[in-house]
C-alpha positions as CSV (number, residue, x, y, z in Angstrom):
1,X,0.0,0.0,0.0
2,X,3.1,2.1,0.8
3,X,4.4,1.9,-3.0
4,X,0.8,2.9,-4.6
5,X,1.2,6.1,-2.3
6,X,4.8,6.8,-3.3
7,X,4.3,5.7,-6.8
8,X,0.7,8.2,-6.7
9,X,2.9,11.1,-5.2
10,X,6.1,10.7,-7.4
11,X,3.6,10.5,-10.6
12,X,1.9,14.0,-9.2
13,X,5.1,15.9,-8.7
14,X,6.4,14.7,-12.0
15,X,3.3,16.2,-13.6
16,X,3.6,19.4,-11.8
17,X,7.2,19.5,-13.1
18,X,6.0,19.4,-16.7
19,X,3.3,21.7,-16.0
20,X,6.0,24.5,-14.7
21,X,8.7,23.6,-17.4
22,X,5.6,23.6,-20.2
23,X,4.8,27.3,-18.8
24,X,7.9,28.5,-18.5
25,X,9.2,27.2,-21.6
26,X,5.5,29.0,-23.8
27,X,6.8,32.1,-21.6
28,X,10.2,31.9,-22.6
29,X,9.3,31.6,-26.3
30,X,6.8,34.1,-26.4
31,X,9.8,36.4,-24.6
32,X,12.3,35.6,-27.4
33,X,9.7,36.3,-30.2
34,X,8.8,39.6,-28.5
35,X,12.2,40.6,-28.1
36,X,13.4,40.0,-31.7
37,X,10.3,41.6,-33.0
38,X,10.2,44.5,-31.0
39,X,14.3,44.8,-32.6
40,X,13.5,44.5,-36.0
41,X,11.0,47.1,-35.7
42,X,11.9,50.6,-37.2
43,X,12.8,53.2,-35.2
44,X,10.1,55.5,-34.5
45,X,12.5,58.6,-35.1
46,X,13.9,57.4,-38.4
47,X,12.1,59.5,-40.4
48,X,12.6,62.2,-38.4
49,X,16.3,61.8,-38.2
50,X,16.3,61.8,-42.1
51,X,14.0,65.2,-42.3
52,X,16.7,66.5,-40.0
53,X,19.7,65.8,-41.9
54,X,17.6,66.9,-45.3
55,X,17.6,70.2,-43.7
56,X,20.9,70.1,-42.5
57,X,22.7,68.8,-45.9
58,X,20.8,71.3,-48.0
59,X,20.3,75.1,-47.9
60,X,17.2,75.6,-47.7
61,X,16.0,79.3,-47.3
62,X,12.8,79.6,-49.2
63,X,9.6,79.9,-47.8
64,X,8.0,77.1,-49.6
65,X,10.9,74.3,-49.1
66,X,11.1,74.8,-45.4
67,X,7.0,74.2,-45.2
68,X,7.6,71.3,-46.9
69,X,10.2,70.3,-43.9
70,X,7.3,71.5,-41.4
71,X,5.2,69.2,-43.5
72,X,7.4,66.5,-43.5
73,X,8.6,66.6,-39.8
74,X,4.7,66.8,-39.1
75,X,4.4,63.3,-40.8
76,X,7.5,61.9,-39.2
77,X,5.5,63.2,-35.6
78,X,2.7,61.4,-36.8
79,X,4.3,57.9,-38.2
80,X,6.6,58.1,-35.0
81,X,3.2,58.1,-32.6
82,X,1.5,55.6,-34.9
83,X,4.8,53.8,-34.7
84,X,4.5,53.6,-30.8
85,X,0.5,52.8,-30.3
86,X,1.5,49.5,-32.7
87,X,4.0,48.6,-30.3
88,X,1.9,48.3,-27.2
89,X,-0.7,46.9,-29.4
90,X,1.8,43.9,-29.8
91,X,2.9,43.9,-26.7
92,X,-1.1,43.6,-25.3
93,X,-1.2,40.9,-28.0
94,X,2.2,38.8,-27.1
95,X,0.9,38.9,-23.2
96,X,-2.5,37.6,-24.6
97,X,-1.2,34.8,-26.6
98,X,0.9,33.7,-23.4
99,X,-2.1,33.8,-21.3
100,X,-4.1,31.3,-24.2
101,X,-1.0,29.2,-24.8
102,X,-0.5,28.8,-20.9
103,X,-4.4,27.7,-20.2
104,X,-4.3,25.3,-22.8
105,X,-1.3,23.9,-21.7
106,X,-2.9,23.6,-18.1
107,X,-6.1,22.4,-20.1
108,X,-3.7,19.4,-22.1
109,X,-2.2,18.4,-18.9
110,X,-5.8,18.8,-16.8
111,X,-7.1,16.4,-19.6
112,X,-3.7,13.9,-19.2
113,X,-4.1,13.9,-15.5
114,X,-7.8,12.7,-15.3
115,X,-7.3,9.9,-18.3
116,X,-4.4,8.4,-16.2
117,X,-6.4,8.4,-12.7
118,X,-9.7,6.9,-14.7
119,X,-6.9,4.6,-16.0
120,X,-5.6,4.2,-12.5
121,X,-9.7,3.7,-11.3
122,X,-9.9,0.9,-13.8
123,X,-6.8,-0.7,-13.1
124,X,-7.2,-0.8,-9.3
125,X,-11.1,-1.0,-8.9
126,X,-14.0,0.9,-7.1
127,X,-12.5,2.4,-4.0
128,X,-15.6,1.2,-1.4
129,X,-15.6,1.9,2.1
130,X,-18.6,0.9,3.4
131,X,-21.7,-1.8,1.6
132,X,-24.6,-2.5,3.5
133,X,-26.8,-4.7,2.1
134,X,-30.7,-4.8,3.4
135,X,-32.8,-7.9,2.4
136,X,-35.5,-6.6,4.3
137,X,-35.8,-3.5,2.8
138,X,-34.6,-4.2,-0.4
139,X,-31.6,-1.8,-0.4
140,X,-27.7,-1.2,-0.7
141,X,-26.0,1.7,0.5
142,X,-22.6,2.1,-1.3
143,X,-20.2,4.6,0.7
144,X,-23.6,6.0,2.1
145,X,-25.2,6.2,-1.5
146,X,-28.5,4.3,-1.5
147,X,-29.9,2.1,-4.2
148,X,-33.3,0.4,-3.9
149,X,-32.8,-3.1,-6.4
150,X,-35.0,-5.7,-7.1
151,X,-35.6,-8.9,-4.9
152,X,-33.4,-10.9,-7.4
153,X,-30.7,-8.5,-7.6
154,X,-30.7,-8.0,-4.0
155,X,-30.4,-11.7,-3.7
156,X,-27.4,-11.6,-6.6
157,X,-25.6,-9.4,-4.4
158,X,-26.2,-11.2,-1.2
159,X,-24.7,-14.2,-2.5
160,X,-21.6,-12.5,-4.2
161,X,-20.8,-10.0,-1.0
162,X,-21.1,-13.8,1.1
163,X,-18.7,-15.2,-1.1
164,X,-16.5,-12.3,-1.1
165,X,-16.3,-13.1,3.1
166,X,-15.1,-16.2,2.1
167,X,-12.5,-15.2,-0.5
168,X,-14.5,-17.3,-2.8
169,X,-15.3,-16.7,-6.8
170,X,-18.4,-17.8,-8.0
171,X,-19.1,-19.1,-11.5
172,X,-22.6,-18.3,-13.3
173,X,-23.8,-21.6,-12.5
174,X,-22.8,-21.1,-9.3
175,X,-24.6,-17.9,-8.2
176,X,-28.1,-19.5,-9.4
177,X,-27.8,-22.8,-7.7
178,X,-27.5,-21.3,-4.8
179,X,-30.4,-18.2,-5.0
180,X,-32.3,-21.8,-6.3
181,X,-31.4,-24.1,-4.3
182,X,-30.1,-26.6,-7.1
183,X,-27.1,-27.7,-7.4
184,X,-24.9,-26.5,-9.9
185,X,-24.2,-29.3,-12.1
186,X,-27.9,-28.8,-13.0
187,X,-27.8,-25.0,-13.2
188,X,-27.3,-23.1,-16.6
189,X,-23.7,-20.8,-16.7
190,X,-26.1,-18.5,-19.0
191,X,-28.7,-18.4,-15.7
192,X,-25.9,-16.6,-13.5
193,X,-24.4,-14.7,-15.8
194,X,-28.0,-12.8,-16.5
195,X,-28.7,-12.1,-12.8
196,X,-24.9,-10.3,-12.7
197,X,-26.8,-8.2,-15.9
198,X,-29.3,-7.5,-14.3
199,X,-27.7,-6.7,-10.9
200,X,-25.3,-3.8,-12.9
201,X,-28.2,-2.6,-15.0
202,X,-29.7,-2.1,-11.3
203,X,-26.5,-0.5,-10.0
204,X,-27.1,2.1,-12.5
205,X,-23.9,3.8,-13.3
206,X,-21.8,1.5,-15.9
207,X,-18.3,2.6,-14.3
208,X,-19.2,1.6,-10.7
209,X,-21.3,-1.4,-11.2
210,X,-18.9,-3.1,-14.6
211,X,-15.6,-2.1,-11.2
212,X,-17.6,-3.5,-8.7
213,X,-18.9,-6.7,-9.9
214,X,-15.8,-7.8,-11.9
215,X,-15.4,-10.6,-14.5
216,X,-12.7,-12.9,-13.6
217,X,-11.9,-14.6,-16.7
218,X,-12.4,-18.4,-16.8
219,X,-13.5,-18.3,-13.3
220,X,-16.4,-16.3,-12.7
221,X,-17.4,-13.6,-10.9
222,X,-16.3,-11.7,-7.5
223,X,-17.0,-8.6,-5.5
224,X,-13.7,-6.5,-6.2
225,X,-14.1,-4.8,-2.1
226,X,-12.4,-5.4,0.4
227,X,-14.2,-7.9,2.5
228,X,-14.4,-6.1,5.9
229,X,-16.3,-3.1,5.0
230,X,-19.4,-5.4,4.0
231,X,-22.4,-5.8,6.1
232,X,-25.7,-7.9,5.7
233,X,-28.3,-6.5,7.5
């Protein structure tokens, strides 16, 4: 029981390792895109700084040439400011696409997580603390859940949590000579296996009642509890 815990823990810290290293490494390459676009970006003063040295190079002294410089350092003003509202526009979008690429990391790994415990559920069984079975009142409570069956799948599950007390796998022949009171030889296999049918069907939910009853192959069929938390009342 020790190893299951350890092996349970190790396999939970390992998954919150690649969780952090997935993060860090969408972080990291979101980071290095940002950076090398926000370098190869032109610099919002460029034009500007070639207006300038226009009107440095050149003698210009007539009215209409330097309105054309006012004109033109107007439009390196403008392109510098449009220039800058882009940037922040990419930078609102880089810290968005983190935030997406991070959740559905989490989601991916959520999703892994849950498949390998329903893996784990199937491998290892119904985890049942307490079954109470009532003949009188028709009833089975299942770690306090209460299901109301019929008489014969009442009696189905009597016979299976008895022979689960007694370490004991019962074939389908089995299970109806004794709810009969024949002997098995002259019991149909087909007669047992029909009541354990009807018994899930009862049970309701497939997961539970297909981990609960379990099909031992070539043998029959068992209660897959442990045998001290069952009660007949």
């Amino acid at each position: 029981m020790r190893e299951t815990t350890t092996s349970a823990t190790e396999a939970r810290l390992a998954g919150n390792r690649v969780a952090t290293i997935g993060i860090l490494a969408v972080v990291a390459i979101l980071g290095v895109a940002a950076v090398l676009l926000f370098l190869n970006l032109p610099d919002a003063n460029a034009f500007n700084a070639r207006v300038e040295r226009i009107f440095v190079e050149n003698d210009l002294t007539s009215e209409a040439e330097i309105k054309l410089l006012e004109i033109l350092a107007q439009s390196g003003t403008a392109f510098s400011d449009t220039l800058t509202s882009y940037r922040v526009v990419i930078f609102v979008l880089m810290l968005f696409a983190a935030g997406l690429l991070v959740a559905a990391l989490v989601f991916v790994l959520t999703i892994i997580a849950l498949n390998r415990r329903m893996g784990e559920i199937e491998r290892a069984g119904i985890q049942v603390n307490s079954l109470i079975i009532s003949r009188a009142d028709r009833a089975v409570y299942l770690n306090n859940m209460e299901f109301t069956l019929t008489e014969a799948a009442i009696e189905t599950l009597a016979v299976l949590a008895e022979a689960r007390m007694d370490d004991d796998v019962l074939t389908g022949a089995e299970i109806e000579a004794v709810i009969s009171g024949r002997l098995a030889a002259d019991c149909d296999e087909a007669a047992g296996a029909t009541r354990i049918k009807r018994l899930r069907d009862a049970l309701g939910n497939q997961l539970m009642s297909e981990l609960l009853v379990r099909t031992i192959a070539r043998r029959g069929y068992m209660l897959s509890i442990d045998k001290d938390v069952i009660r007949m009342v």
